[in-house]
BAMAR-769886 format. One record per residue: x, y, z of N, C-alpha, C, O in turn; residue in three letters. Coordinates in nm, 2 decimals. Example, Ala and Ser with C-alpha at 12.3 -4.5 7.8 and 13.67 -1.06 7.14 Angstrom:
% residues 2
+--------+---------+--------+---------+----------+--------+--------+---------+--------+--------+---------+--------+-----+
: n.east : n.north :   n.up : ca.east : ca.north :  ca.up : c.east : c.north :   c.up : o.east : o.north :   o.up : res :
+--------+---------+--------+---------+----------+--------+--------+---------+--------+--------+---------+--------+-----+
:   1.32 :   -0.57 :   0.78 :    1.23 :    -0.45 :   0.78 :   1.32 :   -0.33 :   0.78 :   1.42 :   -0.33 :   0.85 : Ala :
:   1.28 :   -0.22 :   0.71 :    1.37 :    -0.11 :   0.71 :   1.29 :    0.00 :   0.79 :   1.34 :    0.11 :   0.80 : Ser :
+--------+---------+--------+---------+----------+--------+--------+---------+--------+--------+---------+--------+-----+
END
This chain:
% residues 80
+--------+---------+--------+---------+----------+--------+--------+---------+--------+--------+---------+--------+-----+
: n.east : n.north :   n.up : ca.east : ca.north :  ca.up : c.east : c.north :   c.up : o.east : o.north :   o.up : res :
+--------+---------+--------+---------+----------+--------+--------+---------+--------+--------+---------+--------+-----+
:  -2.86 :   -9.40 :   5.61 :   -2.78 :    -9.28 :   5.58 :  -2.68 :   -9.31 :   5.48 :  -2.58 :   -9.38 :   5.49 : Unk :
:  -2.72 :   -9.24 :   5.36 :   -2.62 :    -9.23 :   5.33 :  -2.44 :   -9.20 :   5.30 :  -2.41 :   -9.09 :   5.25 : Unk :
:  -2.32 :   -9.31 :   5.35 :   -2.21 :    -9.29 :   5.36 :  -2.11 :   -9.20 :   5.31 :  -2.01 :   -9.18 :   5.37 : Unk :
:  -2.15 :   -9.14 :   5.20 :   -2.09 :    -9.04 :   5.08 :  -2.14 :   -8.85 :   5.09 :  -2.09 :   -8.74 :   5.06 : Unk :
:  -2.26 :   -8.91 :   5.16 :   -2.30 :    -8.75 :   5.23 :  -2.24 :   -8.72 :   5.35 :  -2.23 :   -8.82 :   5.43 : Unk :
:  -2.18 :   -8.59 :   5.40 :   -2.13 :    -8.53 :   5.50 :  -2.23 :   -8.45 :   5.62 :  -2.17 :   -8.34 :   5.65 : Unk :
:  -2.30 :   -8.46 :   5.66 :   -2.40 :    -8.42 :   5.74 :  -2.35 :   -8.37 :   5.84 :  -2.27 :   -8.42 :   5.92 : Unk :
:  -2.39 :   -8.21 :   5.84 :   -2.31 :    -8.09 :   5.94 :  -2.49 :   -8.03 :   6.03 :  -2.58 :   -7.97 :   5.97 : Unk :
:  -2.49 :   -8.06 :   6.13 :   -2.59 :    -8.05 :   6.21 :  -2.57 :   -7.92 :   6.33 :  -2.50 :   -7.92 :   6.43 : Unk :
:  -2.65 :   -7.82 :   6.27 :   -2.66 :    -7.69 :   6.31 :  -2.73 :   -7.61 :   6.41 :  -2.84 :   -7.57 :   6.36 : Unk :
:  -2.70 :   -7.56 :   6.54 :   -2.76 :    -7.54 :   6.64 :  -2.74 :   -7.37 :   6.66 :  -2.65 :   -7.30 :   6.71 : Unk :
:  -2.89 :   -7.31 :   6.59 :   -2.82 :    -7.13 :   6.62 :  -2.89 :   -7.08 :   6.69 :  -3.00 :   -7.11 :   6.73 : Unk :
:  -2.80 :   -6.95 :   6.74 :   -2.84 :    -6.89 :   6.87 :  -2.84 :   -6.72 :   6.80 :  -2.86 :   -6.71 :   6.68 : Unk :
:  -2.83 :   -6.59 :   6.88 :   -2.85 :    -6.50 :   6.85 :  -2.72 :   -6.47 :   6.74 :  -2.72 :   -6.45 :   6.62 : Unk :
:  -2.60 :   -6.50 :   6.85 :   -2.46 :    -6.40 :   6.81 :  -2.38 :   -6.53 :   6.76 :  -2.28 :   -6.50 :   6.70 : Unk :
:  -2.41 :   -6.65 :   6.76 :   -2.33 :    -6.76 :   6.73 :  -2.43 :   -6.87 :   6.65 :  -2.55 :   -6.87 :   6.65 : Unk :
:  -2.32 :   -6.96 :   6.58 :   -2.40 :    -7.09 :   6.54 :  -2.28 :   -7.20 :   6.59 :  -2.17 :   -7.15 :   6.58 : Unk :
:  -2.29 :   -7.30 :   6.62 :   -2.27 :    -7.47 :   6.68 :  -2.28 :   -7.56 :   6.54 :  -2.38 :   -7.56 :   6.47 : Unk :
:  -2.19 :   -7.61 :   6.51 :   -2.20 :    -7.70 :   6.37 :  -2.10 :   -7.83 :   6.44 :  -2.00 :   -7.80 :   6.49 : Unk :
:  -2.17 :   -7.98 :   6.43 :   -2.09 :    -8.06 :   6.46 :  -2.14 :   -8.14 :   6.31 :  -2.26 :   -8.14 :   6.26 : Unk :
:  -2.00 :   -8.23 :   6.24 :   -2.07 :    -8.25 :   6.15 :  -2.05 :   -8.45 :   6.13 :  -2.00 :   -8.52 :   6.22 : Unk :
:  -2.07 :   -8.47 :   6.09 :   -2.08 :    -8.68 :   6.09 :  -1.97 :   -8.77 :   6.15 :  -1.97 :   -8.89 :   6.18 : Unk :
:  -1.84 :   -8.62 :   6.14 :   -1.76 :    -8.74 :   6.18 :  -1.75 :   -8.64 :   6.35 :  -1.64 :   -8.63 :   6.40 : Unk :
:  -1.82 :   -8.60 :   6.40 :   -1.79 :    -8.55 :   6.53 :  -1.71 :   -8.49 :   6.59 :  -1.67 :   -8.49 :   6.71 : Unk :
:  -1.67 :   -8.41 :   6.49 :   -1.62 :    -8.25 :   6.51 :  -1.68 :   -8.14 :   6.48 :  -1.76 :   -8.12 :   6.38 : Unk :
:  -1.64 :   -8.03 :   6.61 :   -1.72 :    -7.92 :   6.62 :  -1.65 :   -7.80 :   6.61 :  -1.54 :   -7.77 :   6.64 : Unk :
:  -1.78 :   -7.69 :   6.55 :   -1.70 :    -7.59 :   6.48 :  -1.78 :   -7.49 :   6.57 :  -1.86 :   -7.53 :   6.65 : Unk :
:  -1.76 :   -7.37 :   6.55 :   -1.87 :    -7.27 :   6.63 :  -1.81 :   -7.13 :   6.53 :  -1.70 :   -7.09 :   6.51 : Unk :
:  -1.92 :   -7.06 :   6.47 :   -1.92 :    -6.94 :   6.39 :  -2.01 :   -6.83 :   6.45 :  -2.11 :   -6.86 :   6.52 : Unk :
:  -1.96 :   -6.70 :   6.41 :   -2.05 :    -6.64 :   6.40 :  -2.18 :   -6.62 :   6.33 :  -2.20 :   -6.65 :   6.22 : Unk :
:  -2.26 :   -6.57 :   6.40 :   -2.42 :    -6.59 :   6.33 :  -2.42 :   -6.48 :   6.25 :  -2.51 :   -6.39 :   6.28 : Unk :
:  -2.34 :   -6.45 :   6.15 :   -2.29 :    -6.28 :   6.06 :  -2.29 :   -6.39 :   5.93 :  -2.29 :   -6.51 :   5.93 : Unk :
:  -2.28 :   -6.32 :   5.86 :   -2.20 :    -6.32 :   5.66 :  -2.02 :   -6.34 :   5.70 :  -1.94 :   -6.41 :   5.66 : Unk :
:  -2.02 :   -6.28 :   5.75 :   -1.85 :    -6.36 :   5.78 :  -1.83 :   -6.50 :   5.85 :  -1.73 :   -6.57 :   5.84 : Unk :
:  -1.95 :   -6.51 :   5.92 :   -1.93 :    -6.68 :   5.97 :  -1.98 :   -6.75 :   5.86 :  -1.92 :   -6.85 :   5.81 : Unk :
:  -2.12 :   -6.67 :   5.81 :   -2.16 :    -6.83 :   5.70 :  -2.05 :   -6.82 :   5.62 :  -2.05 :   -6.92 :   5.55 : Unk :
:  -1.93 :   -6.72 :   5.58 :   -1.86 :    -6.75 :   5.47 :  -1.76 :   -6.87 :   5.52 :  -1.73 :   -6.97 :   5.46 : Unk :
:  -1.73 :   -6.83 :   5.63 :   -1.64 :    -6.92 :   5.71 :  -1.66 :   -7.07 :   5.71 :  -1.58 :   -7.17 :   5.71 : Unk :
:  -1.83 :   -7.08 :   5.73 :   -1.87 :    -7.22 :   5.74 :  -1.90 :   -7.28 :   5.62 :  -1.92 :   -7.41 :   5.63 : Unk :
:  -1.92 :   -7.22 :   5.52 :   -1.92 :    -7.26 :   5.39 :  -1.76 :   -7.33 :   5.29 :  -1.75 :   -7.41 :   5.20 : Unk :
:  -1.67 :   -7.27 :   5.37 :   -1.56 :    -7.30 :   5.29 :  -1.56 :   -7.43 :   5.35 :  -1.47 :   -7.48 :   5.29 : Unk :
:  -1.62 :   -7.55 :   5.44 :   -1.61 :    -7.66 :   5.47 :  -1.68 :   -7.76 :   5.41 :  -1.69 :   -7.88 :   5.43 : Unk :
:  -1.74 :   -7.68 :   5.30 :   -1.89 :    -7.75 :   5.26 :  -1.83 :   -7.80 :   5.13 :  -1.76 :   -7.72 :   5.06 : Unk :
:  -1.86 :   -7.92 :   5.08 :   -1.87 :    -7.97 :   4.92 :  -1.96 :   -7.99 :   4.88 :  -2.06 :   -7.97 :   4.95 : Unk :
:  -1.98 :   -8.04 :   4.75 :   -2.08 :    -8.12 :   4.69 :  -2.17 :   -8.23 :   4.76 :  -2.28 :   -8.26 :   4.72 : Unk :
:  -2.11 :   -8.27 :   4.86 :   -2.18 :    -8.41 :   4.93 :  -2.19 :   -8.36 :   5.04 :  -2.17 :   -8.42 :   5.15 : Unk :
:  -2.24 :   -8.22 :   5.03 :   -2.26 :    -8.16 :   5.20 :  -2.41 :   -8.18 :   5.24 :  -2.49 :   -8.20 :   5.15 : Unk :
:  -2.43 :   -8.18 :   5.35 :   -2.58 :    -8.18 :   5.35 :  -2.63 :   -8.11 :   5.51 :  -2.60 :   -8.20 :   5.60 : Unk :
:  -2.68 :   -7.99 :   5.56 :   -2.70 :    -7.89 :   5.63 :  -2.84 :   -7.92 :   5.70 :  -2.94 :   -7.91 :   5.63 : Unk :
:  -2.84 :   -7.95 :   5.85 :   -2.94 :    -8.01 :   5.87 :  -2.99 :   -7.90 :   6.01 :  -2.93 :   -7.95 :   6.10 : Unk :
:  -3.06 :   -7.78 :   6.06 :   -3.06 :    -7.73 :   6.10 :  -3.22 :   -7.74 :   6.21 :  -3.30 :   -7.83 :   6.17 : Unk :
:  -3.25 :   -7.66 :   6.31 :   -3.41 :    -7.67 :   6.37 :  -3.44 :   -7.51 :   6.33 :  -3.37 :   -7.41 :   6.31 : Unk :
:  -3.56 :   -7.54 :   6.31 :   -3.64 :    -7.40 :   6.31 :  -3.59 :   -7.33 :   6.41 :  -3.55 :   -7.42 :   6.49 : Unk :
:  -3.56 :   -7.21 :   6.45 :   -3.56 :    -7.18 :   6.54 :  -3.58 :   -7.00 :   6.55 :  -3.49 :   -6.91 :   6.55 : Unk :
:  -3.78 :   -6.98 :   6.56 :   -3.78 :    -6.87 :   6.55 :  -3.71 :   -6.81 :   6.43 :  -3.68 :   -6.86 :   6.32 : Unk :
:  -3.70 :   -6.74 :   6.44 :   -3.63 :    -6.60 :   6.31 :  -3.38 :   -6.61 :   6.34 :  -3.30 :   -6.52 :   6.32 : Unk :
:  -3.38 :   -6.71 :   6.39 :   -3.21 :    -6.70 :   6.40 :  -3.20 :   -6.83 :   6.28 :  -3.08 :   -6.83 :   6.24 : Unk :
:  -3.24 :   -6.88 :   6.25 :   -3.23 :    -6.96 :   6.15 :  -3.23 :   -6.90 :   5.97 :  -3.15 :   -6.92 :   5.88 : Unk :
:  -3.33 :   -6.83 :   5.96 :   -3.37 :    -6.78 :   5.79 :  -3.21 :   -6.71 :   5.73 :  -3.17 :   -6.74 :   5.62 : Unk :
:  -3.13 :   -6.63 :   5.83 :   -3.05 :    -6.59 :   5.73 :  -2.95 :   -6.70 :   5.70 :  -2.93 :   -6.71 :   5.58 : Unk :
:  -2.89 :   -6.79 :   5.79 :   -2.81 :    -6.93 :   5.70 :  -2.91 :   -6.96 :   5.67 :  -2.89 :   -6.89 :   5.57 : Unk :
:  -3.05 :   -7.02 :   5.65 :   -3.05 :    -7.10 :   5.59 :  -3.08 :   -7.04 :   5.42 :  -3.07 :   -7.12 :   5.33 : Unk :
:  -3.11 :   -6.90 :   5.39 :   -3.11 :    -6.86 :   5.33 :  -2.94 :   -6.86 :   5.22 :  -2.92 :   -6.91 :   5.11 : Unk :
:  -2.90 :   -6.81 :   5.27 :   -2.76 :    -6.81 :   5.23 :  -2.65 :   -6.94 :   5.19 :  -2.57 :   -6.93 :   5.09 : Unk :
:  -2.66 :   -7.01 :   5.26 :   -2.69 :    -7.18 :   5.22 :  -2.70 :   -7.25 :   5.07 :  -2.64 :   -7.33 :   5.00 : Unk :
:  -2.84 :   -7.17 :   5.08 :   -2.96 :    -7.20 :   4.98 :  -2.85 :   -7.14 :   4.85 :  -2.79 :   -7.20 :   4.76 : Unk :
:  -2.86 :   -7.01 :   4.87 :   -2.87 :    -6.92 :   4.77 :  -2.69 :   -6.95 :   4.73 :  -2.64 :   -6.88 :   4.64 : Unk :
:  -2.62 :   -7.05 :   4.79 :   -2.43 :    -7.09 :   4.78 :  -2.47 :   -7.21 :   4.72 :  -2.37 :   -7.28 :   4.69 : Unk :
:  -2.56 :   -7.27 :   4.68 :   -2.60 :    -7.40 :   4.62 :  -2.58 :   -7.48 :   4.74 :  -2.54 :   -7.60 :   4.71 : Unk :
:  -2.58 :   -7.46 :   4.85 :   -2.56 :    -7.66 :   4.96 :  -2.67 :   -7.70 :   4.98 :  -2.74 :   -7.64 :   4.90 : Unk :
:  -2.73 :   -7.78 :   5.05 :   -2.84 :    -7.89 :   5.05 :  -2.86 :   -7.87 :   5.20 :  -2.77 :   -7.88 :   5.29 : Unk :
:  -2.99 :   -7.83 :   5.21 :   -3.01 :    -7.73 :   5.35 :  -3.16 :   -7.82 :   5.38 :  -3.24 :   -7.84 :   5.29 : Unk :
:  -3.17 :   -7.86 :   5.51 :   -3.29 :    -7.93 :   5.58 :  -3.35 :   -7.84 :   5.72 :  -3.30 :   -7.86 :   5.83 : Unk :
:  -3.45 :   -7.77 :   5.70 :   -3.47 :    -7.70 :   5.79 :  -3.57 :   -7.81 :   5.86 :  -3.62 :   -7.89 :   5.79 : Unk :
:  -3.60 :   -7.83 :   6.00 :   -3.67 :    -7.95 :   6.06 :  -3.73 :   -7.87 :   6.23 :  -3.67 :   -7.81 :   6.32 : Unk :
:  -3.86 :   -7.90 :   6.21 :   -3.93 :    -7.86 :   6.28 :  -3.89 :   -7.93 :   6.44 :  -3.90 :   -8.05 :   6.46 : Unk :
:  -3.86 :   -7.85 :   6.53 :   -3.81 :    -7.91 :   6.67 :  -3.89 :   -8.01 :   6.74 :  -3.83 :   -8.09 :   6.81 : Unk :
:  -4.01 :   -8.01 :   6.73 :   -4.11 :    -8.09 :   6.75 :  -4.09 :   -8.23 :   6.72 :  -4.14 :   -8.32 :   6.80 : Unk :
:  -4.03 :   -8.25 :   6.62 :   -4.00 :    -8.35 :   6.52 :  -3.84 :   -8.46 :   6.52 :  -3.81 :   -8.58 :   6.51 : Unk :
:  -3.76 :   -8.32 :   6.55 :   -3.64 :    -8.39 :   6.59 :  -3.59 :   -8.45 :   6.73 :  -3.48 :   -8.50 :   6.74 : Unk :
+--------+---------+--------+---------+----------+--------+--------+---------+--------+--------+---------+--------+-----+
END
């Protein structure tokens, strides 16, 4: 792992999302355009967004994410 990357590990649900991020603090947003803006102002260059599939509550962050330029890892649950 690289030390210089910030790894924010993302757990979503219907009405909420769960972000704890490398150094083991936790944040909790809404699962709206007002939370991802919220969770985005945490994000730098050395961010890196590591989330599970999960069904259809995942596509709009990870879309949005995507489309803010951060570095987005969508990972099959099976796997993690």
């Amino acid at each position: 792992m690289n030390k210089d990357i910030k790894y924010f590990g993302i757990d979503i649900s219907h009405l909420v999302f769960d972000v704890t991020d490398s150094d083991g603090k936790y944040y909790q947003f809404k699962n709206s355009i007002s939370g991802f803006k919220k969770f985005v102002k945490l994000l730098d260059d050395n961010s890196h967004c590591v989330m599970e599939a999960t069904g259809y509550y995942h596509y709009q962050l990870a879309y949005y994410l995507l489309e803010s330029g951060k570095k987005v890892s969508v990972e099959n649950p099976l796997f993690v």
